[in-house]
N, C-alpha and C positions, 0 to 999 in steps of 0.2 A: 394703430396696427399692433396687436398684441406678437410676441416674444413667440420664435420658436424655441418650444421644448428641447431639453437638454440631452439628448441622448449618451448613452453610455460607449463608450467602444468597443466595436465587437472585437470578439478574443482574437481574430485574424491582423487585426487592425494594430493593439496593444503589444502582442507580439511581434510581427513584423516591425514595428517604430521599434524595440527594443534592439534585436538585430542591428537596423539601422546605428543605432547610439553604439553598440557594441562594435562597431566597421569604424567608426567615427576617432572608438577610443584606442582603434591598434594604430593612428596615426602619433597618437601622443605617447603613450605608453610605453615606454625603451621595453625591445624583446629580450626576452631571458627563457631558460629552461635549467629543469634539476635534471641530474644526471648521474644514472646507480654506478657506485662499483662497489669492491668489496676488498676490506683492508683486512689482516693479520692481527692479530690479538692476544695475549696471552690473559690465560683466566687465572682468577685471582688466587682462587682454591685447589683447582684440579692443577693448576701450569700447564695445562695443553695449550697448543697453539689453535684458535679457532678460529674461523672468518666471517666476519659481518661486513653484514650490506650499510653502507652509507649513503647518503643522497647529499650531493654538492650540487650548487646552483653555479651556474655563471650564462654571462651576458653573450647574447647574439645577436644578429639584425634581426629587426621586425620586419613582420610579411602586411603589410598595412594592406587593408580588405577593401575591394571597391565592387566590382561588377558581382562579387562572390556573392552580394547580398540575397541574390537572383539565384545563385546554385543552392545556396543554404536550404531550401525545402528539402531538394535530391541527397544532399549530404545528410541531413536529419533523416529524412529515410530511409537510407542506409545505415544510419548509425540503431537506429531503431525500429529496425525492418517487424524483431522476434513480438515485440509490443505491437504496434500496429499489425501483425497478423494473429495476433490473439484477440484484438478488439474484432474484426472481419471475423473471425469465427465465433466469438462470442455473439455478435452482434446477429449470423444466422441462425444458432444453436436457439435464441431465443425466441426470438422471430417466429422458427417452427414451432416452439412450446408455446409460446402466446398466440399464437394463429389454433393451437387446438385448446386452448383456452384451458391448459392447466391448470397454468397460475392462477387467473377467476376464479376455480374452484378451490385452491387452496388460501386462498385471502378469502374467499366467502366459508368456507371452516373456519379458520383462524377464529374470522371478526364474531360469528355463533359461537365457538368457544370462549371468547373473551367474554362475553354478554351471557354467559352462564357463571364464569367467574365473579362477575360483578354481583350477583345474587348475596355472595357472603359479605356481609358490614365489615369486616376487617378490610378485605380485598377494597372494596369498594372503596372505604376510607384511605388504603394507603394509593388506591388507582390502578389498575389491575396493568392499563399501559406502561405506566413507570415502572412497572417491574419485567416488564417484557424487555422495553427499552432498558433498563439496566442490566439483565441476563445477557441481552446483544452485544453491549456495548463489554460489558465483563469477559466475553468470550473473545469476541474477536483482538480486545486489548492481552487477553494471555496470550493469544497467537502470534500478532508482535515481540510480544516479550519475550517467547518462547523461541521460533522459527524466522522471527524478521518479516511476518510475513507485509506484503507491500503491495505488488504487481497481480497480486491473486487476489485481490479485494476488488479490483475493477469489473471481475468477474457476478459478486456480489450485491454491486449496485444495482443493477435491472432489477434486483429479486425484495430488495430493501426499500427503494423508494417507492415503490406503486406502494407496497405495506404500509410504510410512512404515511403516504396520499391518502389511503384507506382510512384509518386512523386518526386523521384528521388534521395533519400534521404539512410540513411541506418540503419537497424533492432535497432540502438542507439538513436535513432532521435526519433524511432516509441516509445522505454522503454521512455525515456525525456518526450514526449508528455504527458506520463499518471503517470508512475509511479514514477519520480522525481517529476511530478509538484503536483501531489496530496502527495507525503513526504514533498516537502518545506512548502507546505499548512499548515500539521498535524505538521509541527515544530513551524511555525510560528502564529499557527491560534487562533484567537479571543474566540473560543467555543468549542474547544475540547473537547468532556467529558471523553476522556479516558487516557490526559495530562491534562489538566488545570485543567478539573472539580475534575477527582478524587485529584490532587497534593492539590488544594485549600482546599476541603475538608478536609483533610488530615492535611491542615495549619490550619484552623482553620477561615479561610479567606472566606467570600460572595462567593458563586457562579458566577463564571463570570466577578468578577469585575478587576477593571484594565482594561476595554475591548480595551477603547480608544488608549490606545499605543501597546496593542497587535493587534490592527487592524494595526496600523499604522509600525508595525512590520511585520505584514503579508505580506501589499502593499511593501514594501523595495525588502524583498526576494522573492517574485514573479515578481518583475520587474527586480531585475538580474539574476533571473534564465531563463525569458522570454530572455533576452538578449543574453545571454551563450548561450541556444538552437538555437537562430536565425543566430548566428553567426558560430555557427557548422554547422547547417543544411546547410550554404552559402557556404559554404568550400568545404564539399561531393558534393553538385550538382554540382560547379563550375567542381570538380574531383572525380568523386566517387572512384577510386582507392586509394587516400587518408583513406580512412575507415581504423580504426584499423581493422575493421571484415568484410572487403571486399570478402574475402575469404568466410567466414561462410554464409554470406548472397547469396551466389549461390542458397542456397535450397529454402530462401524467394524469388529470383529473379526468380527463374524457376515456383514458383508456381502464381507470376502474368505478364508473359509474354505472355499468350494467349490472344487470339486478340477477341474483339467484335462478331466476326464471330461463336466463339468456345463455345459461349452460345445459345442454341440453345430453344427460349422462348418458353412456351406451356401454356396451360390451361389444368384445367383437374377437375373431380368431388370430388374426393379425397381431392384437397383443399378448397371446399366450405362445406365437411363435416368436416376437419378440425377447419374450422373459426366456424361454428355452434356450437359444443362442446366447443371452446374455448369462447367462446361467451356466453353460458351457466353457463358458470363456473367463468366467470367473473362477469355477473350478480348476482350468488346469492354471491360472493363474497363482492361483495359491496352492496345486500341487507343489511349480516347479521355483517360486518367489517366496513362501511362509519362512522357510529358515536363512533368507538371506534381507530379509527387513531387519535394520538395525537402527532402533533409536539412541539419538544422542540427546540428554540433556547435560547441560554442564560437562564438566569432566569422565562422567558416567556412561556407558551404554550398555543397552538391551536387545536382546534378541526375541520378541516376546513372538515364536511360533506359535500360540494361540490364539493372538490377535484374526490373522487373515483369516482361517480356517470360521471364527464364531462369526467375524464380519458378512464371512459368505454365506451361514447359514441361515443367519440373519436377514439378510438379502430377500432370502429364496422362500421365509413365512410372512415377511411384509409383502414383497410381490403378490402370492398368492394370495394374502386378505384384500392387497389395493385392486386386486384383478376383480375379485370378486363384487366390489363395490363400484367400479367402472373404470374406463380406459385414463379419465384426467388422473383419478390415484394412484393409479403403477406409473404414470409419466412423471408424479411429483415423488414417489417413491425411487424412481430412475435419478432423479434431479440431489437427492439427499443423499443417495447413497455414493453418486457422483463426487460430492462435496466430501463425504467420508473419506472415500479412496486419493483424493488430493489431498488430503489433510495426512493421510497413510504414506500416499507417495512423496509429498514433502519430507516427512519426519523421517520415515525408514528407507528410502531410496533417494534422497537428495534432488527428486526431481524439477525441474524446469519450466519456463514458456512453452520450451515444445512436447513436451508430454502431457503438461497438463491442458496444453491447446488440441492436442489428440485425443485426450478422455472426452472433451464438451463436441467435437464432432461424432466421437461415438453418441454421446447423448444426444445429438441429433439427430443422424440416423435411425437408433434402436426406438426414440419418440416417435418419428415418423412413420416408420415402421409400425408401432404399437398403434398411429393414429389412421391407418389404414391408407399411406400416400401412398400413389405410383411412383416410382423412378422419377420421371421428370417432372412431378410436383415435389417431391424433395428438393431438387437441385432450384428451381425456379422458387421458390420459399428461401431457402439457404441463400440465396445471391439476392433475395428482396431485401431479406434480412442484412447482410452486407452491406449492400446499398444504403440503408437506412442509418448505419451506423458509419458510414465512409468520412463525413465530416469529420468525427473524431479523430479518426487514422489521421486524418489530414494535419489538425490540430496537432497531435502528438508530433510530426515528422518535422512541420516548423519550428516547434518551441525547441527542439532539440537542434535547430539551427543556429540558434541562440552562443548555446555551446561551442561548438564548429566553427561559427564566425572568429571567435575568442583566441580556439585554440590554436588555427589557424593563423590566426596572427601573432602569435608565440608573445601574450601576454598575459593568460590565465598566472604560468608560473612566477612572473614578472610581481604581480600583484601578492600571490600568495609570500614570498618573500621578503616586500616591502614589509606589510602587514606583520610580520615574523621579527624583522631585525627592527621593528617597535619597542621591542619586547624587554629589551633592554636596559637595565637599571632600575628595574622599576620594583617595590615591594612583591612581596609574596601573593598578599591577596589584588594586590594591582595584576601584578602579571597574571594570572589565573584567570581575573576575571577578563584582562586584555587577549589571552591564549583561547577563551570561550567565546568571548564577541567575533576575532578571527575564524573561527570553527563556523560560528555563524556567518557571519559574511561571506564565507567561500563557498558555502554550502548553497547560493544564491547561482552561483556560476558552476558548481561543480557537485552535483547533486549526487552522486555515485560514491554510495560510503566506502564502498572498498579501495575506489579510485585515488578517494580523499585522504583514505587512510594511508594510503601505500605513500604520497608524497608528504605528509603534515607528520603526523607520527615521529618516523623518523628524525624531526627537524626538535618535534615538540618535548620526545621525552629527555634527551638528552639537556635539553635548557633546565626543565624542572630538575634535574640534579642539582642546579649550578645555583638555584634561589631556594633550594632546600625543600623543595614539594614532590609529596608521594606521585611517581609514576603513573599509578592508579587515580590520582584527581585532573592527570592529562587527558589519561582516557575518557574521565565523566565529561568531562569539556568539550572530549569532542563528541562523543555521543548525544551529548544534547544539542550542543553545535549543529551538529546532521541533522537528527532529528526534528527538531521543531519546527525550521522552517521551510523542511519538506512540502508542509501542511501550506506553503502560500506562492512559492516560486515557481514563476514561469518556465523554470528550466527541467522541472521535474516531468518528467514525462507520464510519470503515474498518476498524479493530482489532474496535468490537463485530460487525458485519459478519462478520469473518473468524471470530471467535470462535465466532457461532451458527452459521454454515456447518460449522465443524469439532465441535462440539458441546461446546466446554469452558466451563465457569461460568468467569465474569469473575472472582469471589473467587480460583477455584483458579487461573487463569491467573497473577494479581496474586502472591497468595505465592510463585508459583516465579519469577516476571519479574525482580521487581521489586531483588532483590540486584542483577542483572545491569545492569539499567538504572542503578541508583547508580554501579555501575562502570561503566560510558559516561561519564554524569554527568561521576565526577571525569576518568575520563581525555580528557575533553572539555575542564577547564580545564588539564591539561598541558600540552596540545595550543596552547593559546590563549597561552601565555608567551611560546614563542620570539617570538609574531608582534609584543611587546613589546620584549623586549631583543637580538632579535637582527634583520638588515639582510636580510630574507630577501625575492626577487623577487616585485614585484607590491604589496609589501610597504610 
């Protein structure tokens, strides 16, 4: 009798057992928490009396976790309500756009433009895809670097992997493009203010400073993560049955295997009242918002009033060539310009989950609208669409139960502590790298850089006084710390997020990542040496 096949576990399964082991270890585990207050100080230069915030840990009973394993969905739910209703809206916002078959139309442009590129021998030679992929992967890694961006990539995936699939690539290629290169970004990046700025802060440290090797840190890990991609992607196309998730990727294969022919283009009144309304509403948008968009980079900001005003007008000549070419081009025109105005509302209004989950139902809407639905074929599309993507929500709400079990049993901080009072006695580049592996392993159970920052920080920069290391090589520690293995833990709500959008099991994701991340990892303590023995700015 032959062997049954080995199956993988499903991410419900992987998850929940995790949980489980997490309920397991608030039995052993002595409970502890830190706890702010804030002492008196006299500064060294000015003699004012100032007050900082300190964080003292001490010991309390553990809450050891039994039946809770059962409530942990509801708690993750809760705890991650703003993410799982952004997946639900994304999940119908598409739905309706791929139901009017957009996107078909514009991955069937795309792949005619690529295959007119391919014409010139240079192109050809360097591979006209490898530079699409590395323009992607270049853009969306400045966006990390730049804005942190993270939770706005899941958005991204629907639009990358079918591209990916087209191209001949597979649903792994299409997550890489967007959502590793914007995490290597956010690990490595120059201006993070949700890593660097608050960590610095926190130190005690310039805003921003150090830029100069944090750029030069950035450029590293985007050029071998560039590399790693290129070198995979060559691999599936050469053989796409190679794919770890060859298999999974039938459902992306099937949804762009319709031929030019199966779009079938029109014009119609519906989307010239569409564009009018949106039109509208852009204009007094940037009446009464143009002078109060203010970009930050770094230390710096900008009030650039001609930004919105060009963007809208901009708008309103693409509209009317897309209109004139048919209803799929003003919807993929809707879809860009979409991405624009979060990219806008990020930078110069600090926006959110909930704003930017408001922009993609507009883009629902006004698509549906353009694509000539009634009322109740909008809403019944919309809730297909949810429907369809509900798994994910689902996924999201448990892994973050993960957390909840932990914290719940008041041993997250217990842990973090241990790991801390390691730390002692130990050399310079001992400790650093010990203060870095920490950053890492926390980051496993506590996946919120700001979260992470608010309790580590405090503990971490004061130590680096005491073994004689720049302030500024704590903060890279933990920055990379967070960062990288974003890219593999269960507890990140983003990564499983992206995962069930693009349809790959967490297990199969893990076996192929997780080399790669190791190598991050060390080249991550490389990285952290010079900021040791050599004098380098900011430094």
């Amino acid at each position: 009798m032959s062997k049954k096949r080995r199956e993988f576990p499903n991410t419900y399964v992987i998850i929940f057992a995790i949980i489980i082991l997490s309920a397991i270890a608030t039995w052993f585990v002595p409970g502890g928490e830190y706890v702010k207050s804030q002492v008196e100080l006299t500064d060294a230069i000015s003699g004012d009396v100032v007050l900082q915030e300190v964080v003292d840990y001490q010991q309390v009973d553990s809450n050891p976790q039994t039946w809770q394993i059962f409530s942990a969905l509801f708690n993750g739910f809760s705890k991650q309500a703003g993410i799982i209703i952004f997946i639900l809206i994304i999940g119908g916002a598409f739905w309706i756009i791929n139901g009017l078959k957009a996107i078909d139309a514009g991955i069937f442009s795309f792949l005619k433009f690529t295959k007119k590129l391919e014409r010139n021998r240079l192109l050809k030679r360097v591979g006209v895809n490898n530079i699409v992929m590395i323009l992607i992967m270049l853009l969306f890694s400045t966006f990390g670097a730049v804005f942190g961006m993270s939770e706005e990539t899941i958005a991204f995936v629907v639009i990358l992997v079918p591209l990916a699939i087209s191209m001949g690539y597979d649903s792994i290629v299409g997550v890489m493009l967007v959502y590793v290169a914007a995490h290597v970004g956010f690990a490595g990046a120059p201006l993070n203010p949700f890593t660097v700025g608050i960590a610095q802060s926190l130190a005690g440290l310039p805003m921003f400073s150090g830029i100069e090797y944090r750029t030069i840190c950035w450029l590293i890990l985007t050029v071998i993560m560039i590399a790693f991609v290129l070198i995979y992607a060559a691999k599936v196309k050469k053989d796409p049955t190679k794919s770890i998730v060859y298999n999974e990727d039938s459902y992306w294969r099937e949804k762009v295997t319709s031929t030019d022919n199966s779009v079938q283009y029109y014009h119609n009144k519906a989307s010239w009242f569409s564009f009018g309304v949106i039109a509208i509403a852009i204009l007094l948008f940037t009446i009464y918002y143009s002078d109060k968009c203010v970009i930050t980079l770094g230390s710096n900001s900008y009030t650039p009033v001609w930004l919105m005003p060009a963007v809208a007008l901009l708008f309103v000549l693409f509209s009317i060539a897309s209109l004139r070419k048919s209803v799929h081009f003003y919807i993929l025109n809707l879809l860009v310009f979409t991405i624009i105005y979060l990219i806008i509302g990020v930078l110069g209004f600090k926006w959110y989950i909930t704003e930017i989950s408001a922009l993609f139902l507009a883009l629902a809407i006004a698509s549906a609208v353009a694509g000539g639905y009634s009322p109740n074929k909008v809403a019944n599309e919309f809730l297909n669409g949810a429907k369809d993507i509900l798994s994910a929500a689902v996924v999201v709400g448990l892994a973050a139960g993960i957390v909840e079990i932990l914290r719940d049993g008041k041993v997250i901080d217990t842990i973090l502590y241990s790991m801390a009072s390691a730390l002692d006695g130990n050399s310079s580049s001992v400790a650093v790298g010990a203060m870095y592996m920490i950053q890492t392993l926390i980051n496993i159970v506590i996946p919120s850089a700001s979260a992470k920052a608010a309790i580590t920080i405090p503990i971490m920069a004061p130590f680096s006084d005491l073994i004689e290391v720049s302030r500024q090589t704590t903060v890279l520690a933990f920055q990379f710390g967070d960062g990288f293995t974003n890219m593999i833990t269960p507890t990140s709500g983003v990564l499983i997020a992206v995962l069930a959008m693009a349809r790959i099991p967490y297990a199969k994701w893990f076996k192929f990542i997780w080399k790669f991340i190791l190598a991050l990892i060390i080249l991550g303590m490389l990285l952290l040496l010079p900021t040791i023995y050599m004098n380098l700015a900011g430094f």
